[in-house]
C-alpha positions as CSV (number, residue, x, y, z in Angstrom):
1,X,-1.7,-21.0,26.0
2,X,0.2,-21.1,22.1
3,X,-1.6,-18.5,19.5
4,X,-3.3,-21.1,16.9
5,X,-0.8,-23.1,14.9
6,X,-0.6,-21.3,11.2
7,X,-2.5,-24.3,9.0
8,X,-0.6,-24.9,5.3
9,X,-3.4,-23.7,3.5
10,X,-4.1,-20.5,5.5
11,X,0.2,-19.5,5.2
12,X,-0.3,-20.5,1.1
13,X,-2.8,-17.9,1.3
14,X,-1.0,-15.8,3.4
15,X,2.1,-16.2,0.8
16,X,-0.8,-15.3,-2.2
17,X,-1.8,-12.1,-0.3
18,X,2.2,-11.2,-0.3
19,X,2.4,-11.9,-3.9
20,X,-0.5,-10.0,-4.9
21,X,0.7,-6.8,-3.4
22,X,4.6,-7.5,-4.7
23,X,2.7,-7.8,-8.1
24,X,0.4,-4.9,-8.0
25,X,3.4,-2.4,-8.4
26,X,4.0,-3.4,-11.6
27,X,0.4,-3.8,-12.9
28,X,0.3,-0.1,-11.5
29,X,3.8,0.8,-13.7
30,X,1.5,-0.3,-16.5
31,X,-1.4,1.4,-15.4
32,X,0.2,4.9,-15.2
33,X,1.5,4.3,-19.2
34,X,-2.4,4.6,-20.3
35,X,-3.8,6.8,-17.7
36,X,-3.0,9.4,-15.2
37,X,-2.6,8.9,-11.4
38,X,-6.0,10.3,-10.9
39,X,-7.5,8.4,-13.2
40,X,-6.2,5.6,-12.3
41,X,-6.8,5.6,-8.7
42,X,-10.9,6.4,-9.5
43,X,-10.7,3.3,-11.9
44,X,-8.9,1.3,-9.4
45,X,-11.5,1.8,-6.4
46,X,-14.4,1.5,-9.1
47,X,-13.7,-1.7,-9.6
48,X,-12.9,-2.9,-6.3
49,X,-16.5,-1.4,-5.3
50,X,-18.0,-4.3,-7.2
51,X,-18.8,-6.6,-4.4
52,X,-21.0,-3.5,-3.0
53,X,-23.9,-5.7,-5.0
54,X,-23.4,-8.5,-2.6
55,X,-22.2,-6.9,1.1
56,X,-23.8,-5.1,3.4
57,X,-22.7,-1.7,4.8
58,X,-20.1,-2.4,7.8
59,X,-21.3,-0.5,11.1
60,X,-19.3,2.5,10.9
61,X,-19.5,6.1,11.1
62,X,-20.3,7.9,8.1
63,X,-17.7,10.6,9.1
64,X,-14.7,7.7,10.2
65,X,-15.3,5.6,6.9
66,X,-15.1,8.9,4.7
67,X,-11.8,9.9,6.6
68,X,-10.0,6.2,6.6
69,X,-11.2,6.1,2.7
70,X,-9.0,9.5,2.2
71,X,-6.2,8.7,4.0
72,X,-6.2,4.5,3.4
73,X,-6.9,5.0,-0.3
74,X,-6.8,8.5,-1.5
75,X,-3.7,9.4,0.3
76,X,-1.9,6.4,0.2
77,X,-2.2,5.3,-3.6
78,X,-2.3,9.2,-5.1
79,X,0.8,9.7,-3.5
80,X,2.0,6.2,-4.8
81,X,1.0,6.6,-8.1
82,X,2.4,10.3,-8.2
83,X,5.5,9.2,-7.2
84,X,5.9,6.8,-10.3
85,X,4.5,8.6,-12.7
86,X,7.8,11.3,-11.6
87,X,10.0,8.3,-12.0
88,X,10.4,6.6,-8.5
89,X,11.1,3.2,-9.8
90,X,8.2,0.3,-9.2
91,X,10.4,-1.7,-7.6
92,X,11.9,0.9,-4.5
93,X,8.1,1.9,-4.6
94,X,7.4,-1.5,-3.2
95,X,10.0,-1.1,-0.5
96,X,9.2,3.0,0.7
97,X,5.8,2.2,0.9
98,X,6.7,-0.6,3.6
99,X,8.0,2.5,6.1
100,X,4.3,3.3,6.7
101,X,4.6,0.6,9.7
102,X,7.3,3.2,10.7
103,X,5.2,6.1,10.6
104,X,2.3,4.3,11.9
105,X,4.9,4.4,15.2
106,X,6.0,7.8,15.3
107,X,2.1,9.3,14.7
108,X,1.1,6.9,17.7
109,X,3.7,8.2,19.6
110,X,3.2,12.2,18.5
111,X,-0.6,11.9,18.8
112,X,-1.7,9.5,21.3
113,X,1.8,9.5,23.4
114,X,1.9,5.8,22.6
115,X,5.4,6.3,22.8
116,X,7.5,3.2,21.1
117,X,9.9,0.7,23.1
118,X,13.4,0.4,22.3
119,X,12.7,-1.8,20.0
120,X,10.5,0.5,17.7
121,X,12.8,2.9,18.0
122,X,16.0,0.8,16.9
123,X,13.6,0.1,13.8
124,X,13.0,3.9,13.0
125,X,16.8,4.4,13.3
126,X,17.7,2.0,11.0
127,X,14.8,2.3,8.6
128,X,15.4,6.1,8.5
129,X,19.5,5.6,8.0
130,X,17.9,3.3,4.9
131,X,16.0,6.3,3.5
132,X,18.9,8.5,3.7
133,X,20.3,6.2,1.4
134,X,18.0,6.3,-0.8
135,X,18.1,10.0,-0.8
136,X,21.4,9.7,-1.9
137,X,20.7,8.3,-4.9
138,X,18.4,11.5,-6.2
139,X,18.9,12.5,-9.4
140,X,19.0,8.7,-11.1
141,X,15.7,8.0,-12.4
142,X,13.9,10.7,-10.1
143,X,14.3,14.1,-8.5
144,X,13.5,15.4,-4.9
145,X,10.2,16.2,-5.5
146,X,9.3,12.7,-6.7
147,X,10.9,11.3,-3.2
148,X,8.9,13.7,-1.3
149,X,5.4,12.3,-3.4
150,X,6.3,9.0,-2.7
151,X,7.0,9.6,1.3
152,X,3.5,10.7,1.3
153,X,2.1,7.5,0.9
154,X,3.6,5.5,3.6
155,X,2.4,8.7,5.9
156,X,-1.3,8.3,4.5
157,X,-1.7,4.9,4.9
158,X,0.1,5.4,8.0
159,X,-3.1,8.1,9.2
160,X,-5.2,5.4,8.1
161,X,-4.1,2.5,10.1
162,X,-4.9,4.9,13.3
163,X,-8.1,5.7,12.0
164,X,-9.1,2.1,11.8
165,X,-9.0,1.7,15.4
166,X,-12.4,3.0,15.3
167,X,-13.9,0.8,12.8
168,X,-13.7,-1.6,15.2
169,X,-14.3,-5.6,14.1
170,X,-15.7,-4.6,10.7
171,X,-16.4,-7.3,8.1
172,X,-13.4,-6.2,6.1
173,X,-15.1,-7.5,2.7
174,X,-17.4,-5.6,3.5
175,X,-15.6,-2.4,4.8
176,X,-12.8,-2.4,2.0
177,X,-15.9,-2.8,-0.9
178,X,-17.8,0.7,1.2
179,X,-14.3,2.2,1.6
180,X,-14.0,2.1,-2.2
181,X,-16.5,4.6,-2.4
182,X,-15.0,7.5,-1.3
183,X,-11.9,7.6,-4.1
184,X,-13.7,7.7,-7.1
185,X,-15.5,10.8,-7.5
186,X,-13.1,13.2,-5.8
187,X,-10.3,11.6,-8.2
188,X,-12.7,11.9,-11.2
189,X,-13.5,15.6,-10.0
190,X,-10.1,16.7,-10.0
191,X,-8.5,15.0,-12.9
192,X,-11.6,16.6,-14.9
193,X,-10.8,19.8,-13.8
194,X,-7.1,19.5,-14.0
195,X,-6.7,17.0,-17.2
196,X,-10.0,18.3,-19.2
197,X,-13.0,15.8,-20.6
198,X,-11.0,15.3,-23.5
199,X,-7.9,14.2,-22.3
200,X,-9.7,11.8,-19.9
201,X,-12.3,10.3,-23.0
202,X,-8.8,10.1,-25.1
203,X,-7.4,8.4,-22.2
204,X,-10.1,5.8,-21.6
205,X,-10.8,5.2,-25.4
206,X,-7.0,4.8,-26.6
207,X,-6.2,2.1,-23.2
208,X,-4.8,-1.6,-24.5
209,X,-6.3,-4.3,-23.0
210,X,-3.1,-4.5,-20.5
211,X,-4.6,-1.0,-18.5
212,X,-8.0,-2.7,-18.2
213,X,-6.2,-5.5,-16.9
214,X,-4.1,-3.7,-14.3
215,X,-7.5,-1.7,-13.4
216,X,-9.2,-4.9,-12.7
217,X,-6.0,-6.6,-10.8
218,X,-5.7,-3.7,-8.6
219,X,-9.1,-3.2,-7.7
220,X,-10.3,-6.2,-7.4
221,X,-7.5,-8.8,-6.6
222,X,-5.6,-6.0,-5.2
223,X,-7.5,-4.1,-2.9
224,X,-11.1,-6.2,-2.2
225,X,-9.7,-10.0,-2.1
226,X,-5.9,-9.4,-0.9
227,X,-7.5,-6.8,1.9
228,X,-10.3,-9.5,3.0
229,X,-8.2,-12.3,3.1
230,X,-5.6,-10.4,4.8
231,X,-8.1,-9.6,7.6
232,X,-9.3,-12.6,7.9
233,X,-5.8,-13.9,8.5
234,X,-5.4,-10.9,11.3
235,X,-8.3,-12.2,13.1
236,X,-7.4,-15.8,13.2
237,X,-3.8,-15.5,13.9
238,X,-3.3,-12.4,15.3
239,X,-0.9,-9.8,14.1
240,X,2.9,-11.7,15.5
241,X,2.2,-14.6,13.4
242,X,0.9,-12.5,10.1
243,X,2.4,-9.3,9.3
244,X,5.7,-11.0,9.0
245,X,4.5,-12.2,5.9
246,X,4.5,-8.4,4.0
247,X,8.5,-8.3,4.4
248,X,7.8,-10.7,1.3
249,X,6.4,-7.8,-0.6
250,X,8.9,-5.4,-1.4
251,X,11.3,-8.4,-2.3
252,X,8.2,-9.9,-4.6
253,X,7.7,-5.8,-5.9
254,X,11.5,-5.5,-6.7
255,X,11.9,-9.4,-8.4
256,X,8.6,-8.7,-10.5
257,X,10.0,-4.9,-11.6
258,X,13.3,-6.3,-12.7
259,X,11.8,-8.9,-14.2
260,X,9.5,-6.6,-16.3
261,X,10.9,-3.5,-16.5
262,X,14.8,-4.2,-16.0
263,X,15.0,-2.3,-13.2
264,X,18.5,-2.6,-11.7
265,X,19.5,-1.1,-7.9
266,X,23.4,0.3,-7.2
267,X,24.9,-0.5,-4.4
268,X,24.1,2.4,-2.1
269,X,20.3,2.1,-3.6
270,X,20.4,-1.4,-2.5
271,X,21.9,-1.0,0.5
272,X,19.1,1.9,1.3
273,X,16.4,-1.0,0.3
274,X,18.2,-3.5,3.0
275,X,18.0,-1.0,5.5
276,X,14.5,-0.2,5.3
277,X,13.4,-3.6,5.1
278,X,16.0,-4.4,8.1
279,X,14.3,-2.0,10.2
280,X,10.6,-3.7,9.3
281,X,11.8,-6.9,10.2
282,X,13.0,-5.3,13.8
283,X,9.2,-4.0,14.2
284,X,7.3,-7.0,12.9
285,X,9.5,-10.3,13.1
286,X,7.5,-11.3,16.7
287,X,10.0,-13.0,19.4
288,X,8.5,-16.3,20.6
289,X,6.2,-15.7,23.7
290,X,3.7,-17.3,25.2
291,X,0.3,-15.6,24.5
């Protein structure tokens, strides 16, 4: 039999979920101009613990929900903030960040001997020529070490996909809201002890409304509602018909940073960015099957 038919309303949501996420890099450029990526990030997963008042705690192991909330959240958006704040532009952000489907691939294959068809491994080809590209262009707006940051949070959230095997059907309301837990206080601890009390009450007291705003967006819109719905999607539809829609992301993340910021690609930048997102669309665009 056909996988259920995608209904208008769910792919408008589906097409909401994209444009959330292409938007978030942005709110997070503006973020990172009030306060630091640690500070930020505890801020961030503060707020999108909020619905903790209203959801229960998913079944899963203390242990597995402290690891995914390292790697999924931790990891994944230190690294991504990190790598901004040392002048990756928002914009290629959105794109590198896409390679964790890549990574996701190779760890299966390195860890659990999942090894990947032919047609992963055209996609890791081609998305790994992209980022070769984009090496190339070191020494622009950023260095080496900022590349190497921002590498490190496709590989996080790449870690945490594999760990979420083990949450198993989770409410993911419910999972993302306990997940936003574990960020805060290690974030908090260490930009205390490397920033100072000071720096951080400075911080916090001196933030425009536009930081609160991106706090809020990311935490909340980004992270607990685009997550959910997300899920919710995955569930229905199944993973062919929906994951397509995140190659809208990094095109949504590099309009909205031009837009904003002026941020302008050269052409081996650009062709870098095509790559990458070439090589996604080989891992994720499904071929038509029956299911």
């Amino acid at each position: 039999m056909y996988a259920p038919r995608l209904t208008l309303p769910h792919t408008l949501l589906a097409l909401l979920v994209a444009g959330i996420w292409g938007v978030a890099f942005v709110f997070t450029k503006l973020g990172l101009d009030s306060f630091s990526p640690l500070m930020l990030a505890a801020l961030r997963f503060s707020a999108s613990a909020l619905p903790l008042l209203v959801v229960p705690r998913p079944r899963v192991a203390f242990g597995v929900t402290i690891a995914i909330g390292l790697t999924l959240f931790v990891g994944q958006f230190m690294f991504l903030f990190l790598g901004i704040t040392h002048g990756v532009p928002p914009g290629l952000a959105a794109v590198i960040l896409q390679t964790q489907s890549m990574f996701t691939v190779a760890l299966a294959a390195a860890i659990f001997h999942q090894y990947p068809t032919g047609r992963q491994t055209a996609s890791l080809v081609v998305a790994a020529a992209g980022l070769a590209c984009i090496g190339g262009t070191i020494g622009q707006e950023f260095d080496v070490w900022a590349l190497l940051l921002m590498l490190g949070s496709p590989l996080s959230f790449a870690i945490g996909n594999l760990l979420l095997r083990k949450a198993g059907q989770s409410d993911m309301v419910a999972l993302m809201s306990w997940l936003s837990l574990v960020p805060p206080l290690p974030c908090l601890a260490l930009a205390l002890a490397l920033e100072g009390p000071a720096a951080i009450g400075e911080s916090l007291v001196a933030a425009p409304w536009i930081a609160w705003v991106s706090v809020l967006y990311l935490g909340f819109a980004g992270t607990t509602i685009a997550f959910a719905a997300w899920g919710a999607l995955l569930r229905r539809y199944g993973v062919a018909t929906i994951a397509p829609f995140a190659l809208l992301v990094p095109f949504i993340g590099a309009f909205a940073s031009s837009l904003v910021f002026g941020e302008r690609f050269g052409p081996l930048r650009l062709a870098g960015m095509a790559l990458v997102l070439v090589g996604l669309a080989i891992l994720m665009v499904p071929t038509r099957r029956r299911v």
